[in-house]
C-alpha positions in Angstrom: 0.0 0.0 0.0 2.7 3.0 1.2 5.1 1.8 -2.4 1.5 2.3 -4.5 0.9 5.4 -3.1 4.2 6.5 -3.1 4.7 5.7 -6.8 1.2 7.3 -8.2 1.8 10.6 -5.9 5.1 11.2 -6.9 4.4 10.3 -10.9 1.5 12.9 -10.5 3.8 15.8 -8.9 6.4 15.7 -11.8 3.8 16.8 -13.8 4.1 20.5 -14.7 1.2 20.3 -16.5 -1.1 17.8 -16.1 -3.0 16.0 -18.6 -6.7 14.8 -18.7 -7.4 11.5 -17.8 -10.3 9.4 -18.4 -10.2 8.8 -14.8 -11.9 12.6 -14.4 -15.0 12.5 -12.5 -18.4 13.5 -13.8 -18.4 17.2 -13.1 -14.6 18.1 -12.5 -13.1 20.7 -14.3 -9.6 21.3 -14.5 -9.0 25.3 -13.3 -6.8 26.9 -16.0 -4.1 27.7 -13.6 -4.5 24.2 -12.2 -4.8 25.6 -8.9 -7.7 22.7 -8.1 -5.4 19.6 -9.4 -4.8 19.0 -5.9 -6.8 19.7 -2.8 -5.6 19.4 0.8 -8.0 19.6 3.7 -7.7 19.3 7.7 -9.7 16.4 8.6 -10.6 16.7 12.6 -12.3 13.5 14.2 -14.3 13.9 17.6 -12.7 11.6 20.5 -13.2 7.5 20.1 -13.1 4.9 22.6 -9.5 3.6 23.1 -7.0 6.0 24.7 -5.1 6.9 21.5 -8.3 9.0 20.3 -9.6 10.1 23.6 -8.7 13.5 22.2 -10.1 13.1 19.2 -8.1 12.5 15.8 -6.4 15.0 12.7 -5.7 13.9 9.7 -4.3 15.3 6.0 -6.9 14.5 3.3 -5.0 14.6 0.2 -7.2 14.9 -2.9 -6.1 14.6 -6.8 -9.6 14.1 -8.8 -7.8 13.9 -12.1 -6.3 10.8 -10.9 -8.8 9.3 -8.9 -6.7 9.8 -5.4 -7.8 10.3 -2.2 -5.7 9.5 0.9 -6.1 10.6 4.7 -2.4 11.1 5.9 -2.9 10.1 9.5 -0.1 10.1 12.1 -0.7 7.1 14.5 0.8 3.6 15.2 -0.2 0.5 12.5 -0.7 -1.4 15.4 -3.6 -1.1 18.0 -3.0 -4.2 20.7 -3.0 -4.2 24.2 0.5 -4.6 24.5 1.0 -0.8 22.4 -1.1 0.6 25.7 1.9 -0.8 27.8 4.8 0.7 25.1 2.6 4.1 24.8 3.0 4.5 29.0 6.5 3.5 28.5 6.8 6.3 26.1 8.1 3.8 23.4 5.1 3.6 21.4 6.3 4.2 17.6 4.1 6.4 15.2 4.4 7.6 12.1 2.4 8.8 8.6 0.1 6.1 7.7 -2.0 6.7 3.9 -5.5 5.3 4.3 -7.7 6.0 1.4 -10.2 8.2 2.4 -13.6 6.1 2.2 -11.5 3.5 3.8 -11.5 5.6 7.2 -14.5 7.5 7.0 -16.3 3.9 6.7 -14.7 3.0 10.0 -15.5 6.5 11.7 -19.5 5.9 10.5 -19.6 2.5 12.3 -17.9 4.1 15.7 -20.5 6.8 15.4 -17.4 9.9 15.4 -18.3 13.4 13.9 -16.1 14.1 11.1 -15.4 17.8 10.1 -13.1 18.7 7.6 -11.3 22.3 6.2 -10.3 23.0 3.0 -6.5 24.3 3.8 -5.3 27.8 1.8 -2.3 26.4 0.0 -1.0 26.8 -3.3 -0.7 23.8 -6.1 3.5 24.1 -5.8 3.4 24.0 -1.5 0.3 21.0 -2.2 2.9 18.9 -4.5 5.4 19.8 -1.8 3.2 18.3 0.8 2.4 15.3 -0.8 5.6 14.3 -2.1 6.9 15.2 2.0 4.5 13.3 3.5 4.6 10.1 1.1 8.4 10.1 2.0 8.4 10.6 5.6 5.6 7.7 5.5 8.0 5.4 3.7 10.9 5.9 6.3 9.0 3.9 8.9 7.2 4.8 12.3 10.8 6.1 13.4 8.7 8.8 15.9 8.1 8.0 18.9 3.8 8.7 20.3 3.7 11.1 23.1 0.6 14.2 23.8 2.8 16.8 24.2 5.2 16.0 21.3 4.2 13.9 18.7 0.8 13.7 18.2 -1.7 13.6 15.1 -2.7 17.2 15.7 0.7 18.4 16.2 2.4 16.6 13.4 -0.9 17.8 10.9 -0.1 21.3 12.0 3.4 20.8 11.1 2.9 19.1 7.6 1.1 22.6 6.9 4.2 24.4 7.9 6.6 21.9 6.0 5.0 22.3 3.1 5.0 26.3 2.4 7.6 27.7 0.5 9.2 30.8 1.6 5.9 31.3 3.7 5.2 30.8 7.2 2.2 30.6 9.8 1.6 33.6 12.0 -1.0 32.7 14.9 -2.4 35.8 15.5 -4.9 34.7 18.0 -4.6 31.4 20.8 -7.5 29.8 22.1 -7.6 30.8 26.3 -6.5 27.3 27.2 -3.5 27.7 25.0 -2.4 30.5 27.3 -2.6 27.7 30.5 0.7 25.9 31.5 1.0 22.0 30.9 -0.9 20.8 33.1 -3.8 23.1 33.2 -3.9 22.7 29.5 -3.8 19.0 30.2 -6.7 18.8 32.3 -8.8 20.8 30.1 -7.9 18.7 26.9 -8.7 16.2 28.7 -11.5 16.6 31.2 -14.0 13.9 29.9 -11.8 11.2 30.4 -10.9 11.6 34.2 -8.9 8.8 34.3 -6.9 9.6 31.9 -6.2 13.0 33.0 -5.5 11.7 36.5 -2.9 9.0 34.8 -0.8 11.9 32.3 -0.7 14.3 35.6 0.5 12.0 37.3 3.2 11.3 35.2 3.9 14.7 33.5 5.8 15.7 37.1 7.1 19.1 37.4 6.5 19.4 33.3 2.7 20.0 34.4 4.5 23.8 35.9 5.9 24.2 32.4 4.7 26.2 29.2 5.2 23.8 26.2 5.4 25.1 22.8 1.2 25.4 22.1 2.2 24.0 18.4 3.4 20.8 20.4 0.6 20.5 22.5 -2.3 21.7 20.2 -5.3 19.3 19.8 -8.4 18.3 18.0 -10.7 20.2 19.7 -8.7 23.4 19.1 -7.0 23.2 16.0 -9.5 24.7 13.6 -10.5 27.7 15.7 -6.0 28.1 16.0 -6.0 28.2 11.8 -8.8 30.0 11.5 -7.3 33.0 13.8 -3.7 32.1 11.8 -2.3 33.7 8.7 0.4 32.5 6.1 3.1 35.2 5.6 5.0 35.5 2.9 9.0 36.2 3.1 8.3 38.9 0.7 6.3 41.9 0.2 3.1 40.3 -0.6 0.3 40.4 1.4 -0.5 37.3 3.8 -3.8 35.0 3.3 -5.6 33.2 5.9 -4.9 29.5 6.4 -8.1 28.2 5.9 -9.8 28.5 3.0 -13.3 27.7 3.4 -15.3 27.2 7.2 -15.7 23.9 7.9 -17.9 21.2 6.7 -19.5 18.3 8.4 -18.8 15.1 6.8 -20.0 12.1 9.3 -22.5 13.5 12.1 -22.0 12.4 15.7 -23.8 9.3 16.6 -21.7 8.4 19.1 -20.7 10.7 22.5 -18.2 9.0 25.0 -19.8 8.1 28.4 -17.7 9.0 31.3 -17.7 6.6 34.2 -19.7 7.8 37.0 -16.8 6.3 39.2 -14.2 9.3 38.6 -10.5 9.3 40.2 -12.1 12.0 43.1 -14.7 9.8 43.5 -13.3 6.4 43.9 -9.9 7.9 46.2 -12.2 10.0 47.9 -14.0 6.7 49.1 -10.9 5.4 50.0 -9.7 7.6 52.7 -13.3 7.3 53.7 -12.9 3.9 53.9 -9.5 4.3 55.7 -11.0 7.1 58.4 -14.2 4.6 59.1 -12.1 1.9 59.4 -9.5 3.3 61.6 -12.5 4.3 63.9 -13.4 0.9 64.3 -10.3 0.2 65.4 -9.7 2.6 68.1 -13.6 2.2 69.3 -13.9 -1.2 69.2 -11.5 -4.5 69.8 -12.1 -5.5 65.8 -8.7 -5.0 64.7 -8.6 -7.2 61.5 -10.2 -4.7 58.9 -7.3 -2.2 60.1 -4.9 -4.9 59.7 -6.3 -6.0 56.1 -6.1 -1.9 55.0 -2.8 -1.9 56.2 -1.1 -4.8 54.4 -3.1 -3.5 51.2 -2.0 -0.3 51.5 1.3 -1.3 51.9 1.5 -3.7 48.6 -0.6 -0.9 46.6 2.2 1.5 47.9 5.3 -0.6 47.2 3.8 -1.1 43.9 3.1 1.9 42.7 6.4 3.1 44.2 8.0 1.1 41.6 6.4 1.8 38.7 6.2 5.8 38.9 10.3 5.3 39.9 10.3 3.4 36.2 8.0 5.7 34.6 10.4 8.9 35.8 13.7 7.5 35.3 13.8 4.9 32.9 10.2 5.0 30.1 10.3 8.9 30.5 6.8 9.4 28.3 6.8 13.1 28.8 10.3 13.0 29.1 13.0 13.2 32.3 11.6 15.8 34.9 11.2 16.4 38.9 8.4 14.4 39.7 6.4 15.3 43.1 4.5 12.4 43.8 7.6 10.7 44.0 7.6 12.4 47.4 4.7 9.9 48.3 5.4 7.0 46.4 9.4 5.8 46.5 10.7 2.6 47.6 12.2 4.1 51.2 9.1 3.0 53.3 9.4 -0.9 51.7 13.0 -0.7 52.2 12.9 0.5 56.0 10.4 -2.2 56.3 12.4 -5.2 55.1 15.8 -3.6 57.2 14.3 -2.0 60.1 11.4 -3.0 61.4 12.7 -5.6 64.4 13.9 -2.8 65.5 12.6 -1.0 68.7 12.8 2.5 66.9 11.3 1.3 64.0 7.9 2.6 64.9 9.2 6.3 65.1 9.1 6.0 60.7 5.9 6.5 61.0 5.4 9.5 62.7 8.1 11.5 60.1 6.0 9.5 57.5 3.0 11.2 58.9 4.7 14.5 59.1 6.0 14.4 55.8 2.7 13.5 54.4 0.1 15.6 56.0 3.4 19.0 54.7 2.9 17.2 51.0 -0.6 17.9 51.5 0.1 21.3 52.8 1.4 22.3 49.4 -0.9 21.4 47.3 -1.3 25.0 45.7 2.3 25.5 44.7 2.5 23.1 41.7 -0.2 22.4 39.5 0.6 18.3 39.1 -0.7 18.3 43.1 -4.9 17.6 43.1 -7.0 16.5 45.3 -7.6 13.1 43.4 -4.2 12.5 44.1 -4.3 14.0 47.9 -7.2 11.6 48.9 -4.8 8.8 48.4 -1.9 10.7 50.3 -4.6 11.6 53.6 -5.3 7.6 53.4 -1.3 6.7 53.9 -1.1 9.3 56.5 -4.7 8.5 58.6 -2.7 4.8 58.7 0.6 6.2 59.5 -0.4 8.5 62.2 -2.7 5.2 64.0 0.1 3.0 63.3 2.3 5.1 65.5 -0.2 6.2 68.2 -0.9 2.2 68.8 3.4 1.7 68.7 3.2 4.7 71.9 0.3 3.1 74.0 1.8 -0.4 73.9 5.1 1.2 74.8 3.6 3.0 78.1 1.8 -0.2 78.9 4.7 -2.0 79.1 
């Protein structure tokens, strides 16, 4: 499929003047200046179910009528397993252009229900040749890019296919949508604030990053990408005047039939019945002489804990998905806890850990409005360790004066 396409786009952009085909479709007609043999549209897809369009999805439509071609340049992975989920938190997830003729897709965006829109972009026949020809090569090199939100993403890498393709031109944004104007993580949260859970997941490991201001081209998405065009302008190197970037307003091509249900059972829902969970049950245990359900809490706390611990270590060292960067929560979740456990804890002063555990807990809390990676959602989880810690250690002091 990429050497077919490859091989019919590039024989049609070494034409210089192209030639009539009986391949023309009832009703075409070839402009004189042959400023319609090719017509290149932004093709923006409301979100789908799996987590590599909970965004939503952009795409290049390439059109040459003359020759009976019509691809959607879409920048994704060939794959979609379970095992790519794993590679995308990992931050290894390869991407790259993949040419999918365009009733192809749009049949498989009509059976998911997804709202296709679609905006004819302002380009001329030379910079549409150019964009082609650029994207049928980069296609061919392989997924060599690696899938991230706040690099390499479909809206992103649309946006900068535009931008690769004009010749001594370039795109001034005149005008960024508010949320644009947010830092990472704000920006984040707003992209993504019907899918909680994902949201809660990319805070948590964005770290410090969420503080940050990306560049907005790098973290533009579907939902804000036409209204960003259609404040934009192409400028020329020269003295002539600029042109929008779109040329037309958008058209609908598949309606919505489809809208993505969010789970009732959000992060600040589920962690804030947690440490509800974890007060009740530590009542119970003070009030009463039922000790197990403290005891159970405790042992899965502690295996959640050390679990976690490990895989936000990997995820800021080592897989690195948004990159290497400061990450708070390791404040709460590291391996010191498990490893004072498995050293310490026949020892008499063992006990003591948990009251500079609670401490440092219940100050992590405390700073919750200095970065913008801290939420509640995430909070709930740190009052639970702490509501533990703090009992753990009271218990430790009344045995001691009894003895």
């Amino acid at each position: 499929m990429k050497k077919l396409t490859y091989i019919l786009s590039v024989a049609i952009l070494l034409m210089a003047c192209p030639l009539r085909s009986n391949a023309v479709p009832k009703g075409y007609v070839l402009q004189p200046d042959s400023s319609n043999f090719i017509t290149s549209s932004l093709i923006v897809v409301s979100p789908g179910e799996n987590i590599y369009s909970a965004l939503g999805h952009c795409a290049i439509r390439l059109e040459c009528p003359m020759h009976d071609l019509d691809y959607c340049f879409s920048f994704g992975t060939n794959t979609a397993t379970d095992a790519d989920i794993l590679k995308f938190f990992a931050g290894q997830l390869e991407a790259g252009y993949i040419a999918i003729p365009t009733q192809m897709i749009m049949q498989d965006y009509q059976t998911e229900g997804r709202e296709v829109k679609q905006v004819e972009l302002n380009l001329t026949l030379h910079e549409q040749q150019r964009m082609w020809e650029m994207l049928d090569k980069d296609m061919l090199e392989g997924d060599y890019r690696k899938f991230n939100y706040l690099n390499n993403n479909c809206s992103s890498m649309s946006l900068y296919a535009t931008e690769w393709s004009l010749i001594n031109e370039q795109i001034q944004f005149n005008k960024w949508p508010e949320p644009m104007t947010w830092n990472n993580g704000r920006c984040a949260r707003f992209h993504g604030r019907h899918r909680p859970w994902l949201n809660f997941i990319n805070v948590t490991l964005m770290g410090c990053l969420t503080d940050d201001f990306t560049d907005q081209e790098q973290r533009i998405s579907p939902e804000v990408i036409i209204e960003v065009l259609n404040n934009a302008s192409i400028v020329p190197n020269d003295s002539t005047p600029a042109r929008p970037v779109l040329k037309a307003a958008p058209v609908t091509l598949l309606p919505l039939k489809h809208e993505i249900t969010t789970s009732p059972f959000t992060p600040m829902v589920v962690f804030g019945i947690l440490l509800a969970l974890v007060v009740a049950i530590t009542i119970i245990e003070w009030t009463t002489k039922w000790k197990l359900p403290a005891k159970a809490i405790d042992y899965l706390l502690f295996v959640a804990h050390v679990i976690i611990s490990l895989l936000l270590l990997y995820m800021s060292t080592v897989a690195c998905l948004f990159g290497m960067h400061w990450n708070w929560y390791l404040v709460v979740f590291n391996p010191i806890p498990a490893i004072a456990w498995l050293l310490w804890r026949k020892n008499k002063s063992y006990n003591n850990l948990y009251l500079v555990y609670t401490i440092v807990l219940i100050a992590f809390v405390a700073i919750t409005p200095l970065s913008e990676q801290l939420d509640m959602e995430h909070q709930f989880i740190t009052l639970a360790l702490a509501v533990r810690c703090a009992s753990n250690y009271l218990h430790s002091r009344k045995e001691t004066q009894l003895r």
